[in-house]
N, C-alpha and C positions, 0 to 999 in steps of 0.2 A: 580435438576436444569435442564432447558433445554439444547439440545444440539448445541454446537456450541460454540463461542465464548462470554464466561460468562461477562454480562452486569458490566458495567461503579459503578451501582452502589453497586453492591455484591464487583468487585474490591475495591471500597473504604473503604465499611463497615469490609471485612473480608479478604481484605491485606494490605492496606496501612495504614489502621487505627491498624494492628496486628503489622507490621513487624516493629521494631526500627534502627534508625542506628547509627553507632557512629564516624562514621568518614567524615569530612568536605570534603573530598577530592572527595566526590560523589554529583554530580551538579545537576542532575535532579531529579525532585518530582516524586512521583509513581501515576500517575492520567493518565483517557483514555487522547488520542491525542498525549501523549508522547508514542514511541516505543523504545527508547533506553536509554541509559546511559552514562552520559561520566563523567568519573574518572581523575582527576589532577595528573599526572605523574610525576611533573617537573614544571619550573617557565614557560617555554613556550612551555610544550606537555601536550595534552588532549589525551587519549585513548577514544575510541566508541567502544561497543559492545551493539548486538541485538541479542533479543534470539524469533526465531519463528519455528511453528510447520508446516508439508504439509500431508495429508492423503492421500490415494488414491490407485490407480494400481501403478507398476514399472514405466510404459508410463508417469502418469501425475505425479510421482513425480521426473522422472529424467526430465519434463520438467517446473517445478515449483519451487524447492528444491532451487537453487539460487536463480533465482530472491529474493522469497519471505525471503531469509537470507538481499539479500544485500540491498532490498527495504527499512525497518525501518533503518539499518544504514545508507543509503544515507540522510534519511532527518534532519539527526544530522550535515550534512553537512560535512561527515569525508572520507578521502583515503582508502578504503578497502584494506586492507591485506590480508586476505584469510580466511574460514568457518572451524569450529569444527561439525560435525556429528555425532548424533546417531540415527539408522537406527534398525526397529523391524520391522521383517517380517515376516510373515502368512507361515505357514509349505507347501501351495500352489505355492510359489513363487521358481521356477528352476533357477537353475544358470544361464541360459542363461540371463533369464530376470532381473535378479540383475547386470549380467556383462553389459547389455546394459542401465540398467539404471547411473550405476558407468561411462560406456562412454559419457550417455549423462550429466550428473552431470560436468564432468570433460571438456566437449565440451564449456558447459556456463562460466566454470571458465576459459577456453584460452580465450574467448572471454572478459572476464572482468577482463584479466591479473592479475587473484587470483591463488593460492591453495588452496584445503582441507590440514588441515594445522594435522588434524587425527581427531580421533572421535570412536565410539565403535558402532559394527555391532551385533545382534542377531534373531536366528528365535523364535516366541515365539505360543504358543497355544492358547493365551490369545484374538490374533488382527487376524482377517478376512482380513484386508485391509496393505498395507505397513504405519506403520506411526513414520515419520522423524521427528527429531528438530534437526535444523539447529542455528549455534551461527556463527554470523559473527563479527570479529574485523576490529578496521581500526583506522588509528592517524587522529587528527584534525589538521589543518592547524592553521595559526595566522590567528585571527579572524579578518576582514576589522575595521577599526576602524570609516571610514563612507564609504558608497557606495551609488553606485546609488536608489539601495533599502532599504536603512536606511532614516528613517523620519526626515524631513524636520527640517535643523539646530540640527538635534539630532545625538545622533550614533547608531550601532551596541546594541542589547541589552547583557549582560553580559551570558558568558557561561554556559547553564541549564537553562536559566531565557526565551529562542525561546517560544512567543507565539505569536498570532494573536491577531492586537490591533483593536479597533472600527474605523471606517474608512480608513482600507486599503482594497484595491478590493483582492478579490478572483480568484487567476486564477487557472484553471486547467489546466494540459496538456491530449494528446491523447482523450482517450475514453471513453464514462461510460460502463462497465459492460464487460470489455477484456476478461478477465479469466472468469468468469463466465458463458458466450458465450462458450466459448473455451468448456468449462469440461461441460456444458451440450448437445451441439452437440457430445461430446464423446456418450455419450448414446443414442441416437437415432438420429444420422447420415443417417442410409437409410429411412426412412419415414420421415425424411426431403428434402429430395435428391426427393425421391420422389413424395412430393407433390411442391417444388421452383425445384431448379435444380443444379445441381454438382458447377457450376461457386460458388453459394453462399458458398455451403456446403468447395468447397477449401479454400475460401477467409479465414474462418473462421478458418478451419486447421494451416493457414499462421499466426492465432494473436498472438501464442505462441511465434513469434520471437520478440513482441513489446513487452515482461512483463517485461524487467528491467527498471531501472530509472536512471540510473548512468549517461546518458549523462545531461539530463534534469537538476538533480541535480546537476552536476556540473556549468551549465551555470547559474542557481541561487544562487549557491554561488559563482560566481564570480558577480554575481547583488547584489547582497550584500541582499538576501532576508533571513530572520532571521526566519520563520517557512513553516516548509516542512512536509508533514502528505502521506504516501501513503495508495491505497485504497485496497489493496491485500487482503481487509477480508471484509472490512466496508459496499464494496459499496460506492454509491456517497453518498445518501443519509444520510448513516450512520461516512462518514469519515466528512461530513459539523457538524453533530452532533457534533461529538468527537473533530472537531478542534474549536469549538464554546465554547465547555466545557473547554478546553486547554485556552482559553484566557477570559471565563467569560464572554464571549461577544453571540449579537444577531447575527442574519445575515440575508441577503435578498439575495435574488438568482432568477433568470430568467430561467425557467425550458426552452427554445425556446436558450437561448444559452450556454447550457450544450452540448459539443462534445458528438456524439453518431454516432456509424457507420450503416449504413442501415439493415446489412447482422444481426446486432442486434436488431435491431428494429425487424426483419422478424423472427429470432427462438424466440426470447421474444413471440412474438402475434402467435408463431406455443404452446408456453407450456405454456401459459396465467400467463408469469408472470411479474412483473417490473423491466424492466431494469438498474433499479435506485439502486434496492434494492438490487443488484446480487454483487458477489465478480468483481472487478475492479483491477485487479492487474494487470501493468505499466502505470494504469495513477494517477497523484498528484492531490494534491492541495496546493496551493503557497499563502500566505500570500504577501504583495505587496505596499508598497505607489504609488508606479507608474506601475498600472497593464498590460494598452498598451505597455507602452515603454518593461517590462519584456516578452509579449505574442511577443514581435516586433524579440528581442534576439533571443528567442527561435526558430521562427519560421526560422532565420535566419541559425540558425542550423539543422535544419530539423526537428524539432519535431512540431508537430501541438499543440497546445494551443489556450486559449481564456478566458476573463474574464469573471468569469459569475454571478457576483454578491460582495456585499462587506458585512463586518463584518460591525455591529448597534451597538450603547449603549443598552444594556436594556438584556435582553432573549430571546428576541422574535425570532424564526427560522422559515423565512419566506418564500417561495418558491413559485412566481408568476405564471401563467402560462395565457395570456392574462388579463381577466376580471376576473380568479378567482383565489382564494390566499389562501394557505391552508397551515397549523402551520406542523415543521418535528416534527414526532413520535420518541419517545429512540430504538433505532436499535434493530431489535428482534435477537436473537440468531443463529438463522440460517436459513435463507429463503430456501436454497437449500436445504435442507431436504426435504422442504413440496412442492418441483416441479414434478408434475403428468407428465411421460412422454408420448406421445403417441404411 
């Protein structure tokens, strides 16, 4: 199989179509677009848990390692309580740099008023690179029983049942390709530098403070928006896939009002590759009847958003760009892999 994140459709043939369950009390289907889980505790508690993986140096996974825990449980719409860890590390990796990556781990969670709640640490022979899986918990609140972002004369859809329906707009928040940007200016930083200039090269340094989602999350579920998809692995490209597949639904999208920050635009066209198609980790995409009125909230918050297209009956995965109009492809497994740096 290739590497990276194993395709929507091996998931379906040989896990979901494998694995059996037997208890009622588990609400969500196993299909791409869903990241989490929520479990019936009680007559009015839902438990959420998300289980995700971060590779890399100590640097990008003590600055990864949250977000990307509490990104799939935010769009289950649930309170984070705090992250489970297991951490395997390359015989290369000195204490120091494990202890600063455990401060910087531990720096994200004061900031998202979590704990690491424990987890199991090892060095092993086996991995070159550090590689983490992070499980984040968290309780659900009582679900709105109408909101602003519930359909017209209808409600809330039922707990597990969060999809995107045909005819509500699409909004995003933030930016396409945050992280992506981020962890390939990691690798070639000075002949970036060198050929734009330090201003851009900072900027970029700066987007790791934008990868969680928890505020954004929050302001939509208090909009009462019923599917939340983040992009921490997808890409944009591939998270419009996976949230299209989540509801069975087409979509049309305006590639012209897709948020994208410049300083990305500039290393994309430095490593010739698509912005589209890079990991996006803290920005969403929001399901919506009233996509203005939700990009209006948000923005109101501080978070930059914008609608950039709406779910279709039918298949069709449309993404405009003026006068021409080109069908999305099924997400390849990992585009960063095959980025040539200079």
């Amino acid at each position: 199989m290739k590497i990276g994140k194993i395709s929507g459709s091996i998931l379906d043939r040989s896990v979901a179509k494998v694995l059996h369950r037997n208890s009622d009390s588990m609400l969500c289907k196993l299909k791409p677009g869903i990241g989490y889980q929520l479990v019936h505790m009680g007559k009015e508690c839902l438990m959420a848990s998300a289980v995700n993986t971060v590779e890399g140096t100590p640097d990008q996974v003590g600055a990864m390692l949250v977000p990307r825990g509490l990104n799939a449980l935010a769009c289950s719409g649930a309170l984070p309580k705090g992250i489970m860890l297991t951490l395997t590390l390359p015989e290369t990796v000195g204490e120091p740099d494990f202890r600063k990556m455990m401060q910087a781990i531990d720096q994200d969670c004061q900031r998202e008023h979590i704990e690491v709640l424990g987890g199991h640490t090892q060095v092993s022979s086996g991995v070159s690179r550090v590689i983490a899986s992070v499980t984040a918990v968290g309780i659900c609140p009582a679900l709105k029983k109408e909101g602003d972002g519930a359909a017209p004369g209808g409600s809330m859809a039922a707990a597990g049942q969060m999809r995107p329906v045909a005819g509500q707009d699409i909004v995003m928040t933030k930016w396409a390709g945050l992280s992506g940007t981020w962890l390939i200016h990691q690798q070639c930083r000075q002949a970036f530098i060198e050929k734009y200039n330090r201003d851009l090269s900072d900027a970029i340094e700066h987007m790791k403070e934008f990868f969680c989602v928890s505020r954004e999350a929050a302001v939509a579920r208090d909009f009462g928006v019923q599917y939340m998809l983040d992009l921490s692995v997808t890409g944009v490209f591939g998270g419009l896939w996976e949230a299209a597949s989540a509801g069975n639904v087409g979509l049309c999208v305006e590639l012209k009002h897709i948020p994208i920050r410049q300083e990305t635009v500039e290393l994309c066209d430095f490593v010739d590759v698509n912005p589209y198609l890079i990991p996006s980790m803290g920005a969403m995409l929001m399901a919506s009847w009233h996509g203005s009125a939700l990009v209006s909230r948000l923005k109101r918050a501080g978070i930059e958003a914008a609608v950039i297209g709406s779910f279709t009956q039918g298949n069709d995965r449309v993404i405009v760009n003026e006068d021409e109009v080109r069908y999305l492809d099924m997400p390849r497994a990992s585009i960063m892999e095959g980025i040539r740096m200079p």
